[in-house]
N, CA, C and O atoms as a Maestro MAE file, in Angstrom:
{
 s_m_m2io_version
 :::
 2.0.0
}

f_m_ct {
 s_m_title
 :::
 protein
 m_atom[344] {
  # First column is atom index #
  i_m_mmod_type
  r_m_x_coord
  r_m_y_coord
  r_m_z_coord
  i_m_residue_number
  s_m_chain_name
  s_m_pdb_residue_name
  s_m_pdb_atom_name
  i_m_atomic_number
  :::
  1 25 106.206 106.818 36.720 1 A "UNK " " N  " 7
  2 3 105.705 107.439 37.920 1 A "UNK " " CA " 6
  3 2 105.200 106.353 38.846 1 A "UNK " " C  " 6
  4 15 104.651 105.353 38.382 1 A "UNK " " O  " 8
  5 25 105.412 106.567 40.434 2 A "UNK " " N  " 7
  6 3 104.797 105.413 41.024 2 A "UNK " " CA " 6
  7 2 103.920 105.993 41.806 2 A "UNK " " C  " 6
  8 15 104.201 107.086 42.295 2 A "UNK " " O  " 8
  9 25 102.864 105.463 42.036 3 A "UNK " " N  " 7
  10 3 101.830 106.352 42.816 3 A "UNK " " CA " 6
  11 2 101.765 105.308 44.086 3 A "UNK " " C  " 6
  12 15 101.769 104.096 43.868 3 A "UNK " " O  " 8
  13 25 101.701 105.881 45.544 4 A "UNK " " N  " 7
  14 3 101.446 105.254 46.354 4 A "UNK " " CA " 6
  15 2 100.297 104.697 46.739 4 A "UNK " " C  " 6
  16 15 99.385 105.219 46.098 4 A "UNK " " O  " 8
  17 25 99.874 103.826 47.534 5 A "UNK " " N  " 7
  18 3 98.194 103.355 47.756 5 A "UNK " " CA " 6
  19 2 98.277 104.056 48.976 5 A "UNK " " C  " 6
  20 15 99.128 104.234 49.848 5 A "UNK " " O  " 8
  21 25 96.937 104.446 48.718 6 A "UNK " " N  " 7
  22 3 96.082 105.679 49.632 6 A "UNK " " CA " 6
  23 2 96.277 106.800 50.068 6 A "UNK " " C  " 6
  24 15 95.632 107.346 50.963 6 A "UNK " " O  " 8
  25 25 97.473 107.376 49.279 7 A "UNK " " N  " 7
  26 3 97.940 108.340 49.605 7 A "UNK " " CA " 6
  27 2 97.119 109.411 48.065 7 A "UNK " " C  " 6
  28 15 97.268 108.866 46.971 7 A "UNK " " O  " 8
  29 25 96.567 110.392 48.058 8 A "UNK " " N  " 7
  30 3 95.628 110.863 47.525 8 A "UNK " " CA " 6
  31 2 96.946 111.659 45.972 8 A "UNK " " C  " 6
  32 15 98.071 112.041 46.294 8 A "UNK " " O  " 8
  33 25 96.705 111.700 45.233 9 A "UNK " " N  " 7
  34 3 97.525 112.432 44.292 9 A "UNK " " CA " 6
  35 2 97.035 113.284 42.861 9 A "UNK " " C  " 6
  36 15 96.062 112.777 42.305 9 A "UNK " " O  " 8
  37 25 97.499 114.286 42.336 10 A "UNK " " N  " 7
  38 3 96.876 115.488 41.828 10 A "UNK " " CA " 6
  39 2 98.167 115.917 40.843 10 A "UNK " " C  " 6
  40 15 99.257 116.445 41.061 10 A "UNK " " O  " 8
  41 25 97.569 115.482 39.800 11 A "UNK " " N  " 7
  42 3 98.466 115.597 38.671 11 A "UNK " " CA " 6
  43 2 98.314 117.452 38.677 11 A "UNK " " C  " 6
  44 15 97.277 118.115 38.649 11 A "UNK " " O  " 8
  45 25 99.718 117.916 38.723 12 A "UNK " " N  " 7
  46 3 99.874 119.624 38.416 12 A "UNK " " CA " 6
  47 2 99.740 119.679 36.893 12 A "UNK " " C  " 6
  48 15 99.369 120.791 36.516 12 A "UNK " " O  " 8
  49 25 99.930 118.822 35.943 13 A "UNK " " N  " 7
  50 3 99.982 118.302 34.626 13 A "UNK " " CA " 6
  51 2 99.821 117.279 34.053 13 A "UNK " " C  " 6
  52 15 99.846 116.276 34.768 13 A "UNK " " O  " 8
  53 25 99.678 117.156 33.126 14 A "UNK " " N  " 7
  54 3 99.228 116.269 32.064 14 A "UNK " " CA " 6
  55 2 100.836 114.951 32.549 14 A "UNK " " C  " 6
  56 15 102.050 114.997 32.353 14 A "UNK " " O  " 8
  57 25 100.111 114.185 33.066 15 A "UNK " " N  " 7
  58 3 101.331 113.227 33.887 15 A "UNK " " CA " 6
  59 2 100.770 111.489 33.589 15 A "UNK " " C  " 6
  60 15 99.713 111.020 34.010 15 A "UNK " " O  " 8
  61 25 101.791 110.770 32.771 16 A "UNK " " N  " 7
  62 3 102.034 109.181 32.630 16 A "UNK " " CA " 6
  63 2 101.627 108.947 33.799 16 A "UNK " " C  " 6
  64 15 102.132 109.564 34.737 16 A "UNK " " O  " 8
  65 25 100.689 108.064 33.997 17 A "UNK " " N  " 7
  66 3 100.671 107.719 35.765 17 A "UNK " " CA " 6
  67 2 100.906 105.953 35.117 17 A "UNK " " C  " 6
  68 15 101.413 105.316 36.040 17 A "UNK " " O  " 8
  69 25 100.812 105.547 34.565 18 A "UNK " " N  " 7
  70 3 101.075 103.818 34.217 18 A "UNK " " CA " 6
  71 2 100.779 103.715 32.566 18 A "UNK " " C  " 6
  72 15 99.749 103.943 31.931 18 A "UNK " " O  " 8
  73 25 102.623 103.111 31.973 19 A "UNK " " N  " 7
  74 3 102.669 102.695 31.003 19 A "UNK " " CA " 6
  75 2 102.815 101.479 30.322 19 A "UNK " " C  " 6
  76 15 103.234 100.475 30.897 19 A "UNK " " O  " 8
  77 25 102.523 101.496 29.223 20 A "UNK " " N  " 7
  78 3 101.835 99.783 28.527 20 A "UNK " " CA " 6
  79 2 102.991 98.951 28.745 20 A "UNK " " C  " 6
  80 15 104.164 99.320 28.698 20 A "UNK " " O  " 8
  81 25 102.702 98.185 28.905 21 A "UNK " " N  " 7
  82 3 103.517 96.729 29.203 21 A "UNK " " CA " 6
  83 2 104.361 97.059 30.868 21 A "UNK " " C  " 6
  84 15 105.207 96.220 31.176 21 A "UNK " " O  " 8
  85 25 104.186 97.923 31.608 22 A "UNK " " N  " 7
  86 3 104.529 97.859 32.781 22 A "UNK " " CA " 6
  87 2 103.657 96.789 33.534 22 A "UNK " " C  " 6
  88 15 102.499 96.614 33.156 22 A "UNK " " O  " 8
  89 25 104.221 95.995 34.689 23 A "UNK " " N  " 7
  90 3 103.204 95.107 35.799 23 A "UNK " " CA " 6
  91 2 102.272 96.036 36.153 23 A "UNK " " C  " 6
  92 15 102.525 97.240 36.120 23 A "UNK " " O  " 8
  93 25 101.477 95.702 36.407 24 A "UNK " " N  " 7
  94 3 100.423 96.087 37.281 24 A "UNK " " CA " 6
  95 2 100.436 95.921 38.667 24 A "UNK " " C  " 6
  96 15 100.631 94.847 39.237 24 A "UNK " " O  " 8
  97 25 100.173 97.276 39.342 25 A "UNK " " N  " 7
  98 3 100.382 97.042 40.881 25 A "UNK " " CA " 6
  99 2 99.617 98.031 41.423 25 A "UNK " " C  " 6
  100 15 100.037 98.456 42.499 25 A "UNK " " O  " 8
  101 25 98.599 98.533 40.991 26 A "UNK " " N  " 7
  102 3 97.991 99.670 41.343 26 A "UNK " " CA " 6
  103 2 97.058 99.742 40.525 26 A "UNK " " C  " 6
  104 15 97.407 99.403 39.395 26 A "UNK " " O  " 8
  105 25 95.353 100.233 40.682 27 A "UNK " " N  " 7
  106 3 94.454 100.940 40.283 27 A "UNK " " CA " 6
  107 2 94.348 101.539 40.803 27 A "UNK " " C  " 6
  108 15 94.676 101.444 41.986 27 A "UNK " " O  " 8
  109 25 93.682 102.831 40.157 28 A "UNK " " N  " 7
  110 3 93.263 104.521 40.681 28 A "UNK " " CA " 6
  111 2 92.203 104.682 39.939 28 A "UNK " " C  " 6
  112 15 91.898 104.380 38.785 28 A "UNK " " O  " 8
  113 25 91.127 105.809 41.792 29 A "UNK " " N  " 7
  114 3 89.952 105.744 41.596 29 A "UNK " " CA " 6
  115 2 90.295 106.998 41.114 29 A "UNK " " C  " 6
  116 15 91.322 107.557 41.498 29 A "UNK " " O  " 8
  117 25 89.191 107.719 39.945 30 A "UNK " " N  " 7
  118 3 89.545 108.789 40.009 30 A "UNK " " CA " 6
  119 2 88.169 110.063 40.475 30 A "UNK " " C  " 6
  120 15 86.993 110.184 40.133 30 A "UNK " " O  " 8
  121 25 89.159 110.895 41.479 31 A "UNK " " N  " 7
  122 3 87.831 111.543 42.770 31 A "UNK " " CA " 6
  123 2 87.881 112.655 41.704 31 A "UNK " " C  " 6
  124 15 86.852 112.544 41.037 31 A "UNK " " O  " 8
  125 25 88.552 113.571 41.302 32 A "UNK " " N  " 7
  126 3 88.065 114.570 39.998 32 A "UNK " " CA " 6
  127 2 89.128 114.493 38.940 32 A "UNK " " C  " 6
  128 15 90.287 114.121 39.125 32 A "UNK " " O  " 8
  129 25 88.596 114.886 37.813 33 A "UNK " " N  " 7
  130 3 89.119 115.116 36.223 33 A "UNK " " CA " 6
  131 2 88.937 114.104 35.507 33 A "UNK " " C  " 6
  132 15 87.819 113.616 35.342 33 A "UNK " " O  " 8
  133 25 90.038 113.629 34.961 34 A "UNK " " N  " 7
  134 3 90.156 112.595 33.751 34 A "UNK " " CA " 6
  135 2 91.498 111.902 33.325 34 A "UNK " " C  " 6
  136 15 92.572 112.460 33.548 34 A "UNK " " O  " 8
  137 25 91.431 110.831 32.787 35 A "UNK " " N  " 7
  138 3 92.869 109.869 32.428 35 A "UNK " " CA " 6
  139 2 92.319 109.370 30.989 35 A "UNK " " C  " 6
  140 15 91.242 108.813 30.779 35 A "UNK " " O  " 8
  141 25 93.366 109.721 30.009 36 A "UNK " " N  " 7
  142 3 93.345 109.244 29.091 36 A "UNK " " CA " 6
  143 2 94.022 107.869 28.614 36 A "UNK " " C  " 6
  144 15 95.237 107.851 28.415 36 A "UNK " " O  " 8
  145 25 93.392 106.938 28.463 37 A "UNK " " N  " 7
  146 3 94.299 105.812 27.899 37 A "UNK " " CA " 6
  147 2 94.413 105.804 26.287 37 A "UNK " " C  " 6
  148 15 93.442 105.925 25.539 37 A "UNK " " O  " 8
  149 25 95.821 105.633 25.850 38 A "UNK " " N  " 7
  150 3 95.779 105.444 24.783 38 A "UNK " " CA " 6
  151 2 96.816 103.905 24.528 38 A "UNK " " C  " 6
  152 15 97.885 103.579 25.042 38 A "UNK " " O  " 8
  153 25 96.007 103.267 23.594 39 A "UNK " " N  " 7
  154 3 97.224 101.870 23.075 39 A "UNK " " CA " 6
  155 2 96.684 101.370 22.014 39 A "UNK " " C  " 6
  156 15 96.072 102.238 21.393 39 A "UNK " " O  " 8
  157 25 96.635 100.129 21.434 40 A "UNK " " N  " 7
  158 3 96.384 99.542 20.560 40 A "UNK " " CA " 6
  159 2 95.032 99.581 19.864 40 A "UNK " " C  " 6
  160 15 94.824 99.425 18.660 40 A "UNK " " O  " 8
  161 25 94.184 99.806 20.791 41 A "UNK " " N  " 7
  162 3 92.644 99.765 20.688 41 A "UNK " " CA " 6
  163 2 92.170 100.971 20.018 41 A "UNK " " C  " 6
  164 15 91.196 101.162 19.290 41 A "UNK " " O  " 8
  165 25 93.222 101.845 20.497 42 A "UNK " " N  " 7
  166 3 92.103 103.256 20.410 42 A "UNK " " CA " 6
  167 2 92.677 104.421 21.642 42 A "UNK " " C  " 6
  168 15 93.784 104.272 22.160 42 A "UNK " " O  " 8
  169 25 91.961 105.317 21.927 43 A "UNK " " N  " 7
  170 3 91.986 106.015 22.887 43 A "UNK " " CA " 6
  171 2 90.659 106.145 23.694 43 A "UNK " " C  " 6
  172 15 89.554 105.936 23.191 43 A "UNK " " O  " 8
  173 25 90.875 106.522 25.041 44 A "UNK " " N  " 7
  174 3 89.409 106.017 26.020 44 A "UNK " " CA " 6
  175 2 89.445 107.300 27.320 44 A "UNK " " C  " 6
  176 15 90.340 107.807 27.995 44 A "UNK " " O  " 8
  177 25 88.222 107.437 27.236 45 A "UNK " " N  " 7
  178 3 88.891 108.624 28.008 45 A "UNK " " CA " 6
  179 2 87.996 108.171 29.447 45 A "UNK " " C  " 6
  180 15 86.928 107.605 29.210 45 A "UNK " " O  " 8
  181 25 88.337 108.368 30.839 46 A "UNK " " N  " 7
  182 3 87.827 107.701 32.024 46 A "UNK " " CA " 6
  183 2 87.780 108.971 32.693 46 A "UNK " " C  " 6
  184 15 88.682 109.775 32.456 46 A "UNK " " O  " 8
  185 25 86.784 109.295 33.563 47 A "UNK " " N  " 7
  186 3 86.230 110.417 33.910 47 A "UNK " " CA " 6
  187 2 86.133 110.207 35.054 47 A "UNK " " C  " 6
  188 15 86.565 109.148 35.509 47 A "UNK " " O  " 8
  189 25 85.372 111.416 36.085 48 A "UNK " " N  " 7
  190 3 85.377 111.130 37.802 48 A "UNK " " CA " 6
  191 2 84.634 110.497 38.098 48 A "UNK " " C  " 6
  192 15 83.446 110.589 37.788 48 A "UNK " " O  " 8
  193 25 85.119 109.710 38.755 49 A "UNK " " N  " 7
  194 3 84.047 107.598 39.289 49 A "UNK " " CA " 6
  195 2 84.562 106.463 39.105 49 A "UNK " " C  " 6
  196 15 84.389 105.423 39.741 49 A "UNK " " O  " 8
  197 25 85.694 106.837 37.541 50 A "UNK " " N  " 7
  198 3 85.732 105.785 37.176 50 A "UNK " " CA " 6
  199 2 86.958 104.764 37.751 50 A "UNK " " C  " 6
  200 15 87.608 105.305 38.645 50 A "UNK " " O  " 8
  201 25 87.227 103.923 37.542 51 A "UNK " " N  " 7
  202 3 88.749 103.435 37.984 51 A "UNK " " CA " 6
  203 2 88.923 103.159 37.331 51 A "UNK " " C  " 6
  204 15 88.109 102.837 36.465 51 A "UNK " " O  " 8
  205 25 90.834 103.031 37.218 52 A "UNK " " N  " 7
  206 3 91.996 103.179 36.183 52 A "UNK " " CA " 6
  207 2 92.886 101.949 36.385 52 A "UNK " " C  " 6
  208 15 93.449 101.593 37.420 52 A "UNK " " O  " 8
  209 25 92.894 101.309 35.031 53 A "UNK " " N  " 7
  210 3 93.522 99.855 35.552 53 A "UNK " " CA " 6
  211 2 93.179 98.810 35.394 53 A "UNK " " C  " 6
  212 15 93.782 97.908 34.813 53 A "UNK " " O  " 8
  213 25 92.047 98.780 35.943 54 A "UNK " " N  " 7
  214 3 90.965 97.346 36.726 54 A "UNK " " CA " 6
  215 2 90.692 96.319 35.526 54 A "UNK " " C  " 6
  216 15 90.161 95.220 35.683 54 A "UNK " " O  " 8
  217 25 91.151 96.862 34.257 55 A "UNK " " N  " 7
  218 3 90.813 95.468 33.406 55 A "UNK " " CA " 6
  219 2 92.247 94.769 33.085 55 A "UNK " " C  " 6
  220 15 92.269 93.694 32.486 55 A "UNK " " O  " 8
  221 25 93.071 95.214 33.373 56 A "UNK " " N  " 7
  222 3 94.736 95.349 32.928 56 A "UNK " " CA " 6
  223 2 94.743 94.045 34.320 56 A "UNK " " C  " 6
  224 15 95.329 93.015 33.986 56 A "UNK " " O  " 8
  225 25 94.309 94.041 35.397 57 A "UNK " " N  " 7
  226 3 94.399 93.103 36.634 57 A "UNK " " CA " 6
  227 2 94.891 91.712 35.877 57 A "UNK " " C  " 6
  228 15 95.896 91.029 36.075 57 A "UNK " " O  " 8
  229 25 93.815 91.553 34.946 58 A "UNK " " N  " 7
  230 3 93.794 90.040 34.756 58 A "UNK " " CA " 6
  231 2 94.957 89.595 33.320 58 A "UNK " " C  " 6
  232 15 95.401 88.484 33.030 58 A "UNK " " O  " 8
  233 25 95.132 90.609 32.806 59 A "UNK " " N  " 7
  234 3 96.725 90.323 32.005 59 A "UNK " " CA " 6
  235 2 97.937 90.363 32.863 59 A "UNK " " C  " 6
  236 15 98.795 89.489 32.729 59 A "UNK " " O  " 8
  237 25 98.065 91.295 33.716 60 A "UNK " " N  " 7
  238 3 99.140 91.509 34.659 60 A "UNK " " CA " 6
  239 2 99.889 92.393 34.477 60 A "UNK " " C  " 6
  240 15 100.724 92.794 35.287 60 A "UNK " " O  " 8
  241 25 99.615 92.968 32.989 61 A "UNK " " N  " 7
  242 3 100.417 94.527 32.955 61 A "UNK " " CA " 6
  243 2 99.375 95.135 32.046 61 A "UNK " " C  " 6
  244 15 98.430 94.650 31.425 61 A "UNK " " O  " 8
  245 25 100.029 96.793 32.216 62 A "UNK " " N  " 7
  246 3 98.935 97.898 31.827 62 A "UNK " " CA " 6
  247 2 98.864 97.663 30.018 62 A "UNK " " C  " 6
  248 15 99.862 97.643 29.298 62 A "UNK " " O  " 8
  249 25 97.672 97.528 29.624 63 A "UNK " " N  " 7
  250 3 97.595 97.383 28.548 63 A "UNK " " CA " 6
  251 2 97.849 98.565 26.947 63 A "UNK " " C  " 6
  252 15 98.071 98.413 25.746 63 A "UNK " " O  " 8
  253 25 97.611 99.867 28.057 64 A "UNK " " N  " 7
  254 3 98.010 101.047 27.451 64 A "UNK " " CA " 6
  255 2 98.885 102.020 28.027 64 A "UNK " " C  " 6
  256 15 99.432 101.565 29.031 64 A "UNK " " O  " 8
  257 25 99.379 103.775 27.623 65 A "UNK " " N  " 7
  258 3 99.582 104.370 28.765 65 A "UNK " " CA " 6
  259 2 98.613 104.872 28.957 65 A "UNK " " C  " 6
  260 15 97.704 104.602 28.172 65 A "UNK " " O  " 8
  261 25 98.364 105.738 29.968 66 A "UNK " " N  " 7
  262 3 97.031 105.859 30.960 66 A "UNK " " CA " 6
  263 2 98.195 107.357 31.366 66 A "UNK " " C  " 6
  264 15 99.326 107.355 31.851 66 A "UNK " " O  " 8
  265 25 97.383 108.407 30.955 67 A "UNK " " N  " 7
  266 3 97.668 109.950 31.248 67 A "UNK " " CA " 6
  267 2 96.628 110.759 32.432 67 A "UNK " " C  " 6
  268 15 95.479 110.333 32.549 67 A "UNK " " O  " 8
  269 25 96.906 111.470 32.953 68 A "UNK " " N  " 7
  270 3 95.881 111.532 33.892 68 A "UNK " " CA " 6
  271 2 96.172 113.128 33.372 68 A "UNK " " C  " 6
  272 15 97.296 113.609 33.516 68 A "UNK " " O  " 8
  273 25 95.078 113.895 32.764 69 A "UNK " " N  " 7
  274 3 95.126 115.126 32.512 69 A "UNK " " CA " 6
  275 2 95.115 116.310 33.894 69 A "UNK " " C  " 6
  276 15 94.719 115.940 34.999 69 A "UNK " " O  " 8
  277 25 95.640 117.864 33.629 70 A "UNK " " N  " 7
  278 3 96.065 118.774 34.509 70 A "UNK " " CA " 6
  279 2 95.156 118.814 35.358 70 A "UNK " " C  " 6
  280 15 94.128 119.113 34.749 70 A "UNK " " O  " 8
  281 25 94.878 118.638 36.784 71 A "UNK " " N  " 7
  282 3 94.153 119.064 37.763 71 A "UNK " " CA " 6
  283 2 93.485 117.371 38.642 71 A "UNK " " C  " 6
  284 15 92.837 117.247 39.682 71 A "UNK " " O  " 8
  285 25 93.925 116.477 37.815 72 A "UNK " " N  " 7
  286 3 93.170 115.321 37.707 72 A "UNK " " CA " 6
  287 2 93.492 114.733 39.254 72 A "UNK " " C  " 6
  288 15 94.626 114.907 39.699 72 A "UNK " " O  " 8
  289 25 92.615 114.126 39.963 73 A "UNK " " N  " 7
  290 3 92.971 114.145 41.285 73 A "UNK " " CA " 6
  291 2 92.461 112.362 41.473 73 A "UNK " " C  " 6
  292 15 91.285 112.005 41.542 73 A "UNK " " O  " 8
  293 25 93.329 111.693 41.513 74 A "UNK " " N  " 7
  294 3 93.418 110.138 41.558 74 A "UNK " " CA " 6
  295 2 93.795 109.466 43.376 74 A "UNK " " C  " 6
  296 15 94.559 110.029 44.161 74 A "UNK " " O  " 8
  297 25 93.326 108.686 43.548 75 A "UNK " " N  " 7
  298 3 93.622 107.471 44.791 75 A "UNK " " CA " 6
  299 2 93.880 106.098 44.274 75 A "UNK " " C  " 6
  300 15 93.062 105.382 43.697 75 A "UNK " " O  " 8
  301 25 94.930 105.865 44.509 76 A "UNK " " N  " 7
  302 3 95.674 104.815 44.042 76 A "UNK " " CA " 6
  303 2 95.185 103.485 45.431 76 A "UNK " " C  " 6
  304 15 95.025 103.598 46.646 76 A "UNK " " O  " 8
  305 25 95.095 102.472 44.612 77 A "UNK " " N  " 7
  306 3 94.594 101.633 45.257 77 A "UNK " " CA " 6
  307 2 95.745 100.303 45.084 77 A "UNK " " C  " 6
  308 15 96.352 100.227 44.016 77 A "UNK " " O  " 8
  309 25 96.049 99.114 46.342 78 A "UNK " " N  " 7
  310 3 97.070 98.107 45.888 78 A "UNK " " CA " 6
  311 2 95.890 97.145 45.341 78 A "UNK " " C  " 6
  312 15 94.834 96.888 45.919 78 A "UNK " " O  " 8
  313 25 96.394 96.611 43.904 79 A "UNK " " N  " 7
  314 3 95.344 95.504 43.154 79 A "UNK " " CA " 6
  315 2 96.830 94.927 41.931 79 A "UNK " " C  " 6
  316 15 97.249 95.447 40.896 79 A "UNK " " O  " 8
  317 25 97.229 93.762 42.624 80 A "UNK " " N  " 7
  318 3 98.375 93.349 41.545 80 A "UNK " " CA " 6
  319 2 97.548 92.143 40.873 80 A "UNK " " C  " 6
  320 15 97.929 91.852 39.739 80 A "UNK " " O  " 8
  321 25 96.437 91.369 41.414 81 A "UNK " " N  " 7
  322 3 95.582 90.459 40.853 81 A "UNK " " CA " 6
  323 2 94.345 90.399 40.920 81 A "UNK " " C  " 6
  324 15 93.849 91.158 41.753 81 A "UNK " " O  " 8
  325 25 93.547 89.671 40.255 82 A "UNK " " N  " 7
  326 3 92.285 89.618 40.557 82 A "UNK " " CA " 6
  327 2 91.585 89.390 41.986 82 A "UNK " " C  " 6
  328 15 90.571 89.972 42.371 82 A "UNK " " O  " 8
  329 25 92.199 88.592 42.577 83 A "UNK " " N  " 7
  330 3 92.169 87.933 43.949 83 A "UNK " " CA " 6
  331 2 92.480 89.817 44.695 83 A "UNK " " C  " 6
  332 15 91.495 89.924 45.426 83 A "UNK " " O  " 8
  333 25 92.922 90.562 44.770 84 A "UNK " " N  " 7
  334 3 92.990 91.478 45.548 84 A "UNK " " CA " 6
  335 2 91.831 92.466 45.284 84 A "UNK " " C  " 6
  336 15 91.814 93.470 45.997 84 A "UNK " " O  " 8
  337 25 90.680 92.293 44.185 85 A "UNK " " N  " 7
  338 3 89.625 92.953 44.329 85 A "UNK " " CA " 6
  339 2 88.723 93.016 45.495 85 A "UNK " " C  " 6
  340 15 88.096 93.897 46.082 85 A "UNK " " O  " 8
  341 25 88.858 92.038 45.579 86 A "UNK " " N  " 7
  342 3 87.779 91.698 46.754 86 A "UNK " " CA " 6
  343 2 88.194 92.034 47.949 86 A "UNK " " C  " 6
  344 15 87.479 91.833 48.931 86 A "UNK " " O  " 8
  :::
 }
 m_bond[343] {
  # First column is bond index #
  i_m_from
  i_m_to
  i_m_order
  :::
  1 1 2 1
  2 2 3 1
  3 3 4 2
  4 3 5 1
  5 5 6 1
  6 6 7 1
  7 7 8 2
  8 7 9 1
  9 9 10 1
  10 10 11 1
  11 11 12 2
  12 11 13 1
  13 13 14 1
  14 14 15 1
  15 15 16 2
  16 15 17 1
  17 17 18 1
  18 18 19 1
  19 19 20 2
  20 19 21 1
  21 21 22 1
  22 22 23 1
  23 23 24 2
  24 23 25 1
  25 25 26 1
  26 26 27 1
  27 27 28 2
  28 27 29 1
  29 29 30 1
  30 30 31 1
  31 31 32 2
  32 31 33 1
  33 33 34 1
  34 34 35 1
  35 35 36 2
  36 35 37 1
  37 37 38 1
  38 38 39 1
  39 39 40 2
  40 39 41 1
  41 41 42 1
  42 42 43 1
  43 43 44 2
  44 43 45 1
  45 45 46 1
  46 46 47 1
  47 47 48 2
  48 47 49 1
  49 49 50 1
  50 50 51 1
  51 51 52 2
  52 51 53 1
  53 53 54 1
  54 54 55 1
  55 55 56 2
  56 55 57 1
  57 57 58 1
  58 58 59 1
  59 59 60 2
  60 59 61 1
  61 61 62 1
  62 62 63 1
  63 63 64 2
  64 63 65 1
  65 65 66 1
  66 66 67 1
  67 67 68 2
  68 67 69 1
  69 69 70 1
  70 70 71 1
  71 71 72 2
  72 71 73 1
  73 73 74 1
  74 74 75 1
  75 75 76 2
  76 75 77 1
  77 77 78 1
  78 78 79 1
  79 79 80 2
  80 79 81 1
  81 81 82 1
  82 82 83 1
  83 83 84 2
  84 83 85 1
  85 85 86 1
  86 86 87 1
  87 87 88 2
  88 87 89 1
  89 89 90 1
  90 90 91 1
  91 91 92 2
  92 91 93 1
  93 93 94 1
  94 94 95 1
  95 95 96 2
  96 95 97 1
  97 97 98 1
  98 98 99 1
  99 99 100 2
  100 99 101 1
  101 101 102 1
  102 102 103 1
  103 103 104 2
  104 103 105 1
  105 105 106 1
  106 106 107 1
  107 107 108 2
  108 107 109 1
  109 109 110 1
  110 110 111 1
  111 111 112 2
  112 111 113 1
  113 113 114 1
  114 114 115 1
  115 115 116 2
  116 115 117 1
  117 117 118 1
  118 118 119 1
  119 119 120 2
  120 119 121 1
  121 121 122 1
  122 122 123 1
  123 123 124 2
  124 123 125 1
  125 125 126 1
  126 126 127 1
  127 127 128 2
  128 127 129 1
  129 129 130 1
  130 130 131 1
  131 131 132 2
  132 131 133 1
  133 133 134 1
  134 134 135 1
  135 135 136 2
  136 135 137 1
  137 137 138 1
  138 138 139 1
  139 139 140 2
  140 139 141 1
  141 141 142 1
  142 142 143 1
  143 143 144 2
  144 143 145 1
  145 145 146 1
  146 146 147 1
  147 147 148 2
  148 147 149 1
  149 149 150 1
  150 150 151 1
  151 151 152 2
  152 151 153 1
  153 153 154 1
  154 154 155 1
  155 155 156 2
  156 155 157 1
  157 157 158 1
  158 158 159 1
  159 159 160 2
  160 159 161 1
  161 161 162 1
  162 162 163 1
  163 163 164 2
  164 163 165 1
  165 165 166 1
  166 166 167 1
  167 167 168 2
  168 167 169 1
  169 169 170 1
  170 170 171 1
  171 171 172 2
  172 171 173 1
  173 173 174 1
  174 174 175 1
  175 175 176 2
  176 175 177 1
  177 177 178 1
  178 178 179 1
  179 179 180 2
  180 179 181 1
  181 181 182 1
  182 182 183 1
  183 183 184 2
  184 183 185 1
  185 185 186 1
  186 186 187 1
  187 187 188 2
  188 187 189 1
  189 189 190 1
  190 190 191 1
  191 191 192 2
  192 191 193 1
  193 193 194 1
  194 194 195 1
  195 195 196 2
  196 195 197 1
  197 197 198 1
  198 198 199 1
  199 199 200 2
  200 199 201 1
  201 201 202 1
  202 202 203 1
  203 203 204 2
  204 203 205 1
  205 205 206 1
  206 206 207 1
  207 207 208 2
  208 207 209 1
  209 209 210 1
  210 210 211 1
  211 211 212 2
  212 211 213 1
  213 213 214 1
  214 214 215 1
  215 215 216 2
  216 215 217 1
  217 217 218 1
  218 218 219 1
  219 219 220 2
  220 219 221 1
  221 221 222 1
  222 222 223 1
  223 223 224 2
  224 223 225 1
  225 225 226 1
  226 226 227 1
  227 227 228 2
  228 227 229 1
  229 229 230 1
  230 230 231 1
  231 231 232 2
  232 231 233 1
  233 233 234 1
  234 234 235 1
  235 235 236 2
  236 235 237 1
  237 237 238 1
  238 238 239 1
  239 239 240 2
  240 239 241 1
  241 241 242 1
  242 242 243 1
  243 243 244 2
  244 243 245 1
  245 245 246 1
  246 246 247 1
  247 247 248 2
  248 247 249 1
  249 249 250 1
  250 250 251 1
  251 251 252 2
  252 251 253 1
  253 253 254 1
  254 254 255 1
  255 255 256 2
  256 255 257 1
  257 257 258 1
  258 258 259 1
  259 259 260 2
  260 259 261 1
  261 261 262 1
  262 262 263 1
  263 263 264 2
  264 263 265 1
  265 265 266 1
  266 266 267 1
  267 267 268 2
  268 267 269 1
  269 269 270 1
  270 270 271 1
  271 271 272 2
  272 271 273 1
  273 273 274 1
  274 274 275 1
  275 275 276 2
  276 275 277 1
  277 277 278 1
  278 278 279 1
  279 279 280 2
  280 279 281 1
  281 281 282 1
  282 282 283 1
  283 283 284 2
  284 283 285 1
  285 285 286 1
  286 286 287 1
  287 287 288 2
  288 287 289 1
  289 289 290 1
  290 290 291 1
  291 291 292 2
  292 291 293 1
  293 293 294 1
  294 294 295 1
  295 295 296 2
  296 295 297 1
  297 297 298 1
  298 298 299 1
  299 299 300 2
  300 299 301 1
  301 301 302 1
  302 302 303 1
  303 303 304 2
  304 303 305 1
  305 305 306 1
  306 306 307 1
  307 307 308 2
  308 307 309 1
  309 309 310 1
  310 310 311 1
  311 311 312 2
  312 311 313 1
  313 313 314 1
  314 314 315 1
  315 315 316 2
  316 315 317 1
  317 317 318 1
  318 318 319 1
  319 319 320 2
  320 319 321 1
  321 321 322 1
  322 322 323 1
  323 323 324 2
  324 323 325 1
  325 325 326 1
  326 326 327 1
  327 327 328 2
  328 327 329 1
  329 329 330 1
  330 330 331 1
  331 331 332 2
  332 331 333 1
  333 333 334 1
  334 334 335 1
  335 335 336 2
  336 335 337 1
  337 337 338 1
  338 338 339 1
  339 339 340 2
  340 339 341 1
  341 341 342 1
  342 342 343 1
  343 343 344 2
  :::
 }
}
């Protein structure tokens, strides 16, 4: 799935929004619901506030997949490196 930056988006379902070992080219804030990451570690669940991504910056690809559960309403942000946080 590719999510655009700043264009606001609303999973109708339980929807892959970024999978493990893909580049990184995007974090998403998330304005309501939840994204589940699951990979090597474990599973993590990121709630409304949090952002999606933002540690994956500094490897350069997503470290898990990252599910954004039904209703979940995300803003995708452009962040392909650390240098674009700021």
């Amino acid at each position: 799935m590719t999510l655009l930056p700043g264009k606001n988006f609303i999973a109708d379902s339980n929807c892959l929004i970024y999978e493990s070992g893909d580049d990184v080219t995007t974090i998403s804030y998330i304005v309501k619901g939840s994204v589940v990451a699951e990979g090597q570690y474990g599973t993590t669940t990121y709630n409304t506030g949090d952002f999606v991504g933002y540690k994956d910056i500094y490897t350069g690809f997503y470290s898990a997949d990252y599910t954004a559960t039904a209703g979940t309403e995300l803003i995708p942000l452009v962040a392909d490196s650390p240098d674009s946080l700021v």
